[in-house]
BAGUPA-551575 format. One record per residue: x, y, z of N, C-alpha, C, O, CB in turn. Coordinates in steps of 0.2 Angstrom, whole numbers, plus 5000, padded with zeros to 4 digits. Each point is the difference from the previous one (the first is absolute). Glycine has a CB too. Layout:
BEGIN
XYZXYZXYZXYZXYZ ...
END
This chain:
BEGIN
524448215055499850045006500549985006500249945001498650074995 501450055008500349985004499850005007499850055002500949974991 499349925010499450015006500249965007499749975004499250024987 501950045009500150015008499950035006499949985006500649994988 499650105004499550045005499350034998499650035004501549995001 499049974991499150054998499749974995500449964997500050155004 499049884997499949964994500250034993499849964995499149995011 501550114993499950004992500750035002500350005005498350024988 501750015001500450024999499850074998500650024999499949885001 499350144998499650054998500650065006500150064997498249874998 501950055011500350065001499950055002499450024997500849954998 500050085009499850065001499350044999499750035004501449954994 498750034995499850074996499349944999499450024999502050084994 498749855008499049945000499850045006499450015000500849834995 500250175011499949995005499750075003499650005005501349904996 499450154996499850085000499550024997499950064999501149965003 498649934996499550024996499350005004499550014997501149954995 499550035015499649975004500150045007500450055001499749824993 499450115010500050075006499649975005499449984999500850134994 500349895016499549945003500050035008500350065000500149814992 499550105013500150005007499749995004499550034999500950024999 499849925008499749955004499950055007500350055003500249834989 499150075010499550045006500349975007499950035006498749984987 501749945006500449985005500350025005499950005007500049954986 500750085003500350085002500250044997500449994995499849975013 499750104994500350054996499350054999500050064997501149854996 498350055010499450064998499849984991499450004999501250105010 499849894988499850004992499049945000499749985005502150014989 498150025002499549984998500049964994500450034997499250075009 500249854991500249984992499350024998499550005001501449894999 499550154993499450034995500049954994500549984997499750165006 499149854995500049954997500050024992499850064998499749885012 500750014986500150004995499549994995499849955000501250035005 498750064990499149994997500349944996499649955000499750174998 501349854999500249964995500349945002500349964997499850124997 499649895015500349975005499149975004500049995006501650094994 498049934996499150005004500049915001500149964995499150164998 500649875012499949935002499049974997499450025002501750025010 499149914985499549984995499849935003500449955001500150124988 498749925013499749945001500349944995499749994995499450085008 501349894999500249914994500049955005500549995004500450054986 498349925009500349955003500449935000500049965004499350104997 501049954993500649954997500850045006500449965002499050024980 500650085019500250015006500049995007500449985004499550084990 499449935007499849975006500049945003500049985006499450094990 500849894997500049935000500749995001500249975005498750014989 501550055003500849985002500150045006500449975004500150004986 499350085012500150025008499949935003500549975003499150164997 499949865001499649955005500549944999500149965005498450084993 501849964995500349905000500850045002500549965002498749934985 501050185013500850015002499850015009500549985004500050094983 499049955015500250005010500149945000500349995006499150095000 500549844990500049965005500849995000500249995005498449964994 501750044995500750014998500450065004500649995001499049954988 500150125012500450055005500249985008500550005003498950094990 499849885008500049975007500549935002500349995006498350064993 501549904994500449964999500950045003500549975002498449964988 500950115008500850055001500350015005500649995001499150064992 499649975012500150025006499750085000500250035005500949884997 498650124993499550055002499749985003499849945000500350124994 499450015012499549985002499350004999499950024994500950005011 498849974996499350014999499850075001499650024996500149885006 500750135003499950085004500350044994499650044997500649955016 500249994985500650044994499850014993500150054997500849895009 498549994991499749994995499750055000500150054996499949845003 499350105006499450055000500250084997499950034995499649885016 501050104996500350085001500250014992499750054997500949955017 499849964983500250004994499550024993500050044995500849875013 498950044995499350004994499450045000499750014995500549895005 499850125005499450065003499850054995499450025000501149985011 500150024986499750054995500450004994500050044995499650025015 500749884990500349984992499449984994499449975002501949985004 498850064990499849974993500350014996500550045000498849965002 500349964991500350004995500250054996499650004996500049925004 500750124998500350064997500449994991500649994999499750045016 499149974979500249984995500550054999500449984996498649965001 501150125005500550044998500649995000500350034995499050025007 501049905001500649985000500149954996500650014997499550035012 499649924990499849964992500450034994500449994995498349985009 500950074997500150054994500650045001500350004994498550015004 501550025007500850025000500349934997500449994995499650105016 499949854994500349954999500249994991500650014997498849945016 500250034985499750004991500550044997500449984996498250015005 501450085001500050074996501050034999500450034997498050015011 501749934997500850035002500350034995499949974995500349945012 500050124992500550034993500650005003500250035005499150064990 500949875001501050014997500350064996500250014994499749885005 500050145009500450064995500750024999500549985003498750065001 500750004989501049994997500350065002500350034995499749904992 499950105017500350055002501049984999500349955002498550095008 501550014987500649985001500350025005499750035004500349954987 500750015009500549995006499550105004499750025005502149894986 498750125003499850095002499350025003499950035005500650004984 499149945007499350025003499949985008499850055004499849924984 500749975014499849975004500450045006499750015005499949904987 501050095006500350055005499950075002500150035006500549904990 499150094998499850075000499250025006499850055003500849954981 499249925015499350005006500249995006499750025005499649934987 501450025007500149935008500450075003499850015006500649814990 500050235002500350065002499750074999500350055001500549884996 498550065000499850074999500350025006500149975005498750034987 501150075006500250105007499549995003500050045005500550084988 498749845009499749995005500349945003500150005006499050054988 501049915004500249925004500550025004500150005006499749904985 500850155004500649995005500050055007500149995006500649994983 498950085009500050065003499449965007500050025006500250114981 499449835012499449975006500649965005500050015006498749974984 501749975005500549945003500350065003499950005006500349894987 500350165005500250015008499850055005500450015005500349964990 498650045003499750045007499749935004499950005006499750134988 500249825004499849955005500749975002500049985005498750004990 502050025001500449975005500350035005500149995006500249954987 499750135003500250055007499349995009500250005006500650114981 498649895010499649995003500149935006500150005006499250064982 500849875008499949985003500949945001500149945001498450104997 502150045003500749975000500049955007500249944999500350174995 499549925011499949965007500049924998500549975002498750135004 500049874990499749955003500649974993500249945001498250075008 501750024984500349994997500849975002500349954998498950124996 501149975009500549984999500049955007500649985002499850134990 499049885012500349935005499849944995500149945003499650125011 500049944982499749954996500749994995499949954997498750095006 501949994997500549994995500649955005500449954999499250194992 500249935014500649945004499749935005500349985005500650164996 498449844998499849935001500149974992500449955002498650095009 500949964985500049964995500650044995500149984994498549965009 501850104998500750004995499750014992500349974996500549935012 498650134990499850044994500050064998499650035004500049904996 500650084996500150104997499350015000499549974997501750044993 498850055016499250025003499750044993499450004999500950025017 500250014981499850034992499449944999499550005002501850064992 498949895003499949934997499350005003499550014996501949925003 498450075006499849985003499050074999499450004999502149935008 499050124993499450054999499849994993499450004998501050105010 500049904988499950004992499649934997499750004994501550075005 498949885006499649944997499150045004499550004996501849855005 498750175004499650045002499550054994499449994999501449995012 499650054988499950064996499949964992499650044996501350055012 499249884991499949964993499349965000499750004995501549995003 498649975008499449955001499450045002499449984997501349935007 499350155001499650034999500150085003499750045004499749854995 501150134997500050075001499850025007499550035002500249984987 500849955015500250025006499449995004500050045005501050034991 498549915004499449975003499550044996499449995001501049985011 499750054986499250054997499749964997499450024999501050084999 499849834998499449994996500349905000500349964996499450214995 500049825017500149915000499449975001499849965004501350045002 498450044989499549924996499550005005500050025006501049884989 498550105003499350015004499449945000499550015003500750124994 500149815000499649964998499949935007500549975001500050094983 499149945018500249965004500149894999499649964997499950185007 501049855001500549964996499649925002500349944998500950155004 498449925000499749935001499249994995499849944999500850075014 499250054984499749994996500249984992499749964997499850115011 501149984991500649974995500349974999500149994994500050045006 500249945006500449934998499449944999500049964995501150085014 498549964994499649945000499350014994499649965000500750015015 499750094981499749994995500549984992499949984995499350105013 501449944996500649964994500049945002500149954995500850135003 499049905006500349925003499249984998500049954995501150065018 498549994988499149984998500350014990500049954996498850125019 501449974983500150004991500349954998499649964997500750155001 500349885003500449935001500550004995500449954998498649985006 501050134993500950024993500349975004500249944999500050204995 500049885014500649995003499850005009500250035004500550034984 498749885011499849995006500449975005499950015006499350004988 501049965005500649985006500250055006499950005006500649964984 499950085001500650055006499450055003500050025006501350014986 498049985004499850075003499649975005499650045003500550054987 499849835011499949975009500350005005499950005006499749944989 501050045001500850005006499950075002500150015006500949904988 498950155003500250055003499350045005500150035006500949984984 498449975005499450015007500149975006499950045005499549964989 501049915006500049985006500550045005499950005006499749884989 500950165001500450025005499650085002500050025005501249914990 498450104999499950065006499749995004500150035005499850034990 499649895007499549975003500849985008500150045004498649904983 501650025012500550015005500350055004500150005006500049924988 500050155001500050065002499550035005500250025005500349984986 498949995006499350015003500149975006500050045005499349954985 500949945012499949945007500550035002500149995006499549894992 501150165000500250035005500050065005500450025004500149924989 499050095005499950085001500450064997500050065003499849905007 500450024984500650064999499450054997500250065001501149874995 498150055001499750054997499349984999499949954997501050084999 498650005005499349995000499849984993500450024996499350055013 499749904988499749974994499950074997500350024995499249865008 500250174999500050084996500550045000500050054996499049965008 501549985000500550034997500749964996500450034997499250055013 500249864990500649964994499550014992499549974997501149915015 499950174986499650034993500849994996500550005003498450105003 501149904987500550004997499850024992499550024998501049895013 500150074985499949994993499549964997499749965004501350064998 498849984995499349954996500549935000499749955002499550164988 501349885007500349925005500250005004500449965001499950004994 499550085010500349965006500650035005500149985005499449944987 500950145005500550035002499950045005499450024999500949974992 500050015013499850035006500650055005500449985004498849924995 500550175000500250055006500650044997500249994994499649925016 500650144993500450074999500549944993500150044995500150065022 500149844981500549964997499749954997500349984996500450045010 498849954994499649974998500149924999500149984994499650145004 500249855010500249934999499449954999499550025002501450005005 499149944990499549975000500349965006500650005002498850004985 499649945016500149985005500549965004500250005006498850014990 501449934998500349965001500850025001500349975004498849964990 501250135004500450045000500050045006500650015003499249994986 499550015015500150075004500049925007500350005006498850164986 500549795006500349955007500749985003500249995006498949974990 501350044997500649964999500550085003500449995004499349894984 500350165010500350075001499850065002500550045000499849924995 499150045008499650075003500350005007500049955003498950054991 501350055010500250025008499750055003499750054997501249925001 499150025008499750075003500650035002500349965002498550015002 501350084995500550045002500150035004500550015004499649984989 499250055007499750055004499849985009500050045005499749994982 500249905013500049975005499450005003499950005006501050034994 498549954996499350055004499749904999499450005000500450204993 500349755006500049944999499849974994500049944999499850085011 499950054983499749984996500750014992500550045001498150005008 501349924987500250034993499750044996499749974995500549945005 499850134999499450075000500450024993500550035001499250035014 500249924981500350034993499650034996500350014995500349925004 498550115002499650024999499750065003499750044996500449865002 500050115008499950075001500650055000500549984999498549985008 500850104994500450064999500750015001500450034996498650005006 501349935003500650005002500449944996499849945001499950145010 500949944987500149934994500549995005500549984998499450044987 500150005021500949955003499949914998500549974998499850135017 499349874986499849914999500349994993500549974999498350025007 500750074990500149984994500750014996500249974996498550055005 501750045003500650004995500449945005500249954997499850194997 500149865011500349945004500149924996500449955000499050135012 499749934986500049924998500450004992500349954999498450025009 501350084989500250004993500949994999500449984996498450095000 501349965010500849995005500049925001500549974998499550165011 499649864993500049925003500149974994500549964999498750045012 500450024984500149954994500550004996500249944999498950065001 501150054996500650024999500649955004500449964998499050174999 500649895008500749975004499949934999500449974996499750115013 499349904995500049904999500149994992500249944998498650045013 501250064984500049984993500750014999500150004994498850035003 501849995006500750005000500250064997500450014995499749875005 499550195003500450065000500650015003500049995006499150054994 501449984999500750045001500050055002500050054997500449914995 499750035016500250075006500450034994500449964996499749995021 499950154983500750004997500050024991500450044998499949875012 499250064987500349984995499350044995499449995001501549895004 499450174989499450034997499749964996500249945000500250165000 499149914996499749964995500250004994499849964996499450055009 501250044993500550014995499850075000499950055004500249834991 499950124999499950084995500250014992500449974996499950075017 499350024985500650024995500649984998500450015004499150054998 500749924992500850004998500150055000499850054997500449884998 500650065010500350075002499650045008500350035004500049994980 499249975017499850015008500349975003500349954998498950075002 500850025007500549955007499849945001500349954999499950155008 498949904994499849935000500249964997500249955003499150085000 500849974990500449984995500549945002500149944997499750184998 500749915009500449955004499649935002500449954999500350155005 498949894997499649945004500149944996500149945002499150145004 500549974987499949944994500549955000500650015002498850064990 500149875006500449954997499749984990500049964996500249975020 499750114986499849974990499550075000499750035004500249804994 500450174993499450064998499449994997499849944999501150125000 498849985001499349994995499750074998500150055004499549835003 500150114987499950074993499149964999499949964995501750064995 498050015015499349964999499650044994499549974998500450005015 500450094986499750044995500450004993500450054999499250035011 500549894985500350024995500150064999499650045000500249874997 501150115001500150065001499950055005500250064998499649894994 500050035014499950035005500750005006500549974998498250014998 501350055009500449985007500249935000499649964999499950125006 501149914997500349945004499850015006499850055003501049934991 499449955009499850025008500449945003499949944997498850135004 501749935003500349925004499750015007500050045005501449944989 498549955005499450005005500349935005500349964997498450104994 501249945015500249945004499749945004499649964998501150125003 499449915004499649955002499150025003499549974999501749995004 499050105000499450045002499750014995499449985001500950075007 499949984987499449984994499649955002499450015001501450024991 499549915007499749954997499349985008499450004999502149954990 498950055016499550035006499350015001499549985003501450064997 499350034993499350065001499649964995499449995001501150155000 500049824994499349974998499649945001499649984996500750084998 500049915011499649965004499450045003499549975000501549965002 499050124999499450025001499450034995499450025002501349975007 499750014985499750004993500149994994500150044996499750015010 500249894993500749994995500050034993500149964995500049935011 499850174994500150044994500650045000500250035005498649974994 501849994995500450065000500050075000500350045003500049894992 499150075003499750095001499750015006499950065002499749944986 500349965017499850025006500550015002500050055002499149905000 501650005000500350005005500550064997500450035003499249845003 500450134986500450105000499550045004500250035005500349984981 499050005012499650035003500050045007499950065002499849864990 500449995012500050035006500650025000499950065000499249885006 501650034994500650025001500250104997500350055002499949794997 499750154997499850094997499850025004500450035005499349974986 499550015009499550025007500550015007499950055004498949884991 501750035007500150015008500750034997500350045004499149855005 500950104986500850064999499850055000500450055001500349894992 498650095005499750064997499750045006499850065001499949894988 500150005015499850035010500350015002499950035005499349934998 501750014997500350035004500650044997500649995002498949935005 500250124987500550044998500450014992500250054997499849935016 499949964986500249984992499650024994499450004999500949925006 500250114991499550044995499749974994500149945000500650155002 499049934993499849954995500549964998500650005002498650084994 500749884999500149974997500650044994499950054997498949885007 501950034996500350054995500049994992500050044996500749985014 499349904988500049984995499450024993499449985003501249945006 499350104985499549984998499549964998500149945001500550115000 498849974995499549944997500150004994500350044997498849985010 500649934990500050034992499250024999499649985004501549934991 498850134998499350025000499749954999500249954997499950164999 499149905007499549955003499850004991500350034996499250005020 499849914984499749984992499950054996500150004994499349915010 500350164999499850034999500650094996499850044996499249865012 501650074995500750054999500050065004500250054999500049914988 499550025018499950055007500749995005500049945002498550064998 501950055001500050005008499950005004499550035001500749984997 500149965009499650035005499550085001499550015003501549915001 499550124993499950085001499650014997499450035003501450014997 499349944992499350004998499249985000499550034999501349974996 499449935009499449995004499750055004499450015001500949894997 500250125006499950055004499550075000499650035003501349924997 499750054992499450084996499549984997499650054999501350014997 498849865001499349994999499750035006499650055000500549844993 499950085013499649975005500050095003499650025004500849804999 500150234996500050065003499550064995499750065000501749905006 498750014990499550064993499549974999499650034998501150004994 499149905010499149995000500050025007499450015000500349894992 500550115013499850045006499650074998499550025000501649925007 499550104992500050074998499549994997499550045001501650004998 498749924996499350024994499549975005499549984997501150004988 499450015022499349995003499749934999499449995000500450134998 500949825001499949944999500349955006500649995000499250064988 500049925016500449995006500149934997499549964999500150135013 501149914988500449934998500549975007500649985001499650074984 499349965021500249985009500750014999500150064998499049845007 501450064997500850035004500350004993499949974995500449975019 500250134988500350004993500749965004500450015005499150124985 500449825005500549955002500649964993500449965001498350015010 501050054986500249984992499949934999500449964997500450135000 498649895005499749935001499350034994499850065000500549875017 499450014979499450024997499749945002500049954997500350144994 499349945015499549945003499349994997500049984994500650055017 499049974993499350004998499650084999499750034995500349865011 500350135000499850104999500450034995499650034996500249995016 500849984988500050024992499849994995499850044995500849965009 499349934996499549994994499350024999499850024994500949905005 499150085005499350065002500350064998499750034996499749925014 501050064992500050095001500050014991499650034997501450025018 499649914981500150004992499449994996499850034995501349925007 498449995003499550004994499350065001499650014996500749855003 499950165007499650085000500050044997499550024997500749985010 500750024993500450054996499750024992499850054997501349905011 499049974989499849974995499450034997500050054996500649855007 498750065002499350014999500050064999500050014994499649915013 500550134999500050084999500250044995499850064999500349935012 500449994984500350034995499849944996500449974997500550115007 498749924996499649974993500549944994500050004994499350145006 501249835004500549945000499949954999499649985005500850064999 499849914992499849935002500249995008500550035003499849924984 499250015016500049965006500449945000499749954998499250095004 501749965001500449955000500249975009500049955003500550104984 499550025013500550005008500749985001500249975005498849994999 501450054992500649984997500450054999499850054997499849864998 501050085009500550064999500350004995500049954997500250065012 500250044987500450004992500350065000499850055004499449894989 501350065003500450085000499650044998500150055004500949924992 498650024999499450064997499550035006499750055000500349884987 500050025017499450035006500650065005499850055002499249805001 501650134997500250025004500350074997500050065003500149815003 500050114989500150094995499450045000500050065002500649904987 499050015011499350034997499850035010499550044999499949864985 500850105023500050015006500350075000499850055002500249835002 500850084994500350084999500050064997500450045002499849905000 499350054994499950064996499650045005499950054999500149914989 
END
């Protein structure tokens, strides 16, 4: 696990699964999650009670504890994400095909054009490709729409009371709690991921101390309500302090212009695209240290500002599908009144619903499993 800025690595698409907003500012409200219900434990109770005295040791206050604690509790639900995580094998294609769907790109550049102004003073304060910048946006939570509802003092300190990996998930309570003592955000609107991630990029606490800014000027680090200038400023801030190159792309495609930047190549997909990728690369994934994120994001921001798909091929997926053909599964169980959600030539979970529908209804074995014969038997 990689747990420099965030506790997991999971990326992007863990993080869009979720949907949050804080009352602080912006008006939002947080809507609670039924799979996130706070549960009477007094084995909770009891390490609350023996961590204030260790927070207070810190230098939190007693004012800060209370406010803090007021309405937290223990939340088994995140236990259970914690426990549950799935390693998923999406490959190189897939993943890109999510990190770039025609919704992500077509959203990234109406919000850059939206918010070019505060973008482009934010590029020339910290020297990062303001692309870069929307696209790590656009990857974590779909450009704010969906930054985690869960609130972060009940989460962190029911992982830290678990004790898998009580430590870190103390170290980072004690830092929202410092957040808290600074004013940047009230205890009801610091809401986040079920670990702990927080706001339009999603830093966890210790992350958003060392690198969060106000940009905006208003006194606060505001990475939580509606207007992301904080929050993209601060993911500017991190990036840079992490030795981004004024100037310089993240690479690209072999044979794209970005392309020039590289210093070494890399083939993450057997059979698939090359890509020479350069320092910035290596940058993006400091802030996620997955190869598939940081194509991801770098795609995503060549793709918002203008860059066309991908030119290279895939080779056919387990199943001897193409992209296309995935396409034409997920477009002929539509037509037959079977909704397999974005046709994306991803086969996610709704596709596989929509197949084991398909199936059920024509009196088929129930697999949920795509195959040449499902996909013949569509077209007829």
């Amino acid at each position: 696990m990689y747990l420099t800025r965030r506790a997991f690595s999971s990326g992007a698409l863990a993080v869009l699964l979720s949907a949050c907003s804080s009352n602080l500012t912006g008006g939002f409200t947080p809507v609670a999650d039924p799979g996130m219900r706070q549960m009477p434990n007094r084995g909770w109770d009891a390490w609350v009670a023996g961590f204030r005295g260790r927070a207070e040791g810190r230098g939190i206050s007693t004012a800060t504890l209370d406010a803090a604690f007021a309405r937290a509790g223990y939340t088994p639900g995140v236990i259970e994400a914690d426990r549950n995580q799935t390693e998923f094998s999406r490959t190189l294609e897939e993943y890109l095909a999510i990190a770039a769907s025609d919704e992500r790109v077509a959203k990234g550049r109406a919000n850059y054009a939206r918010y070019r102004d505060v973008l482009d003073r934010i590029e020339a304060t910290y020297g990062v490709d303001a692309n870069v910048i929307v696209a790590i946006w656009g990857l974590e939570t779909m450009y704010g729409e969906r930054r985690g509802n869960v609130p972060v003092v009940s989460s962190l300190s029911t992982l830290a009371y678990d004790g898998r990996r009580g430590a870190f998930f103390e170290q980072q309570l004690t830092a929202a709690l410092r957040i808290l003592q600074n004013g940047d955000i009230s205890p009801e609107g610091m809401v986040g991921s079920w670990a702990g991630a927080m706001g339009h990029t999603q830093f966890i606490p210790t992350s958003y101390l060392a690198y969060a800014v106000d940009f905006n000027g208003d006194g606060r680090r505001d990475i939580w309500g509606d207007d992301p200038t904080d929050a993209l400023a601060s993911t500017a801030s991190y990036l840079s302090r992490s030795g981004w190159r004024k100037g310089q792309p993240w690479g690209g495609e072999e044979g794209s212009p970005g392309a020039a930047a590289g210093t070494r190549q890399i083939q993450p997909q057997a059979g698939g695209p090359v890509f020479a990728v350069g320092p910035n690369f290596d940058v993006i994934k400091r802030y996620n240290n997955s190869t598939n994120y940081a194509l991801g994001v770098g795609y995503l921001a060549d793709r918002i500002a203008g860059a066309g798909p991908i030119r290279g091929s895939f080779p056919p997926d387990r199943y001897g599908f193409s992209a296309d053909q995935r396409k034409a599964v997920q477009m002929r169980l539509k037509a037959a009144g079977y909704d397999p959600g974005s046709i994306d030539g991803v086969f996610g979970d709704e596709t596989r619903a929509a197949i084991s529908a398909y199936q059920r209804g024509r009196g088929l074995e129930v697999t949920g499993e795509p195959s040449m014969a499902l996909l013949q038997r569509l077209e007829r």
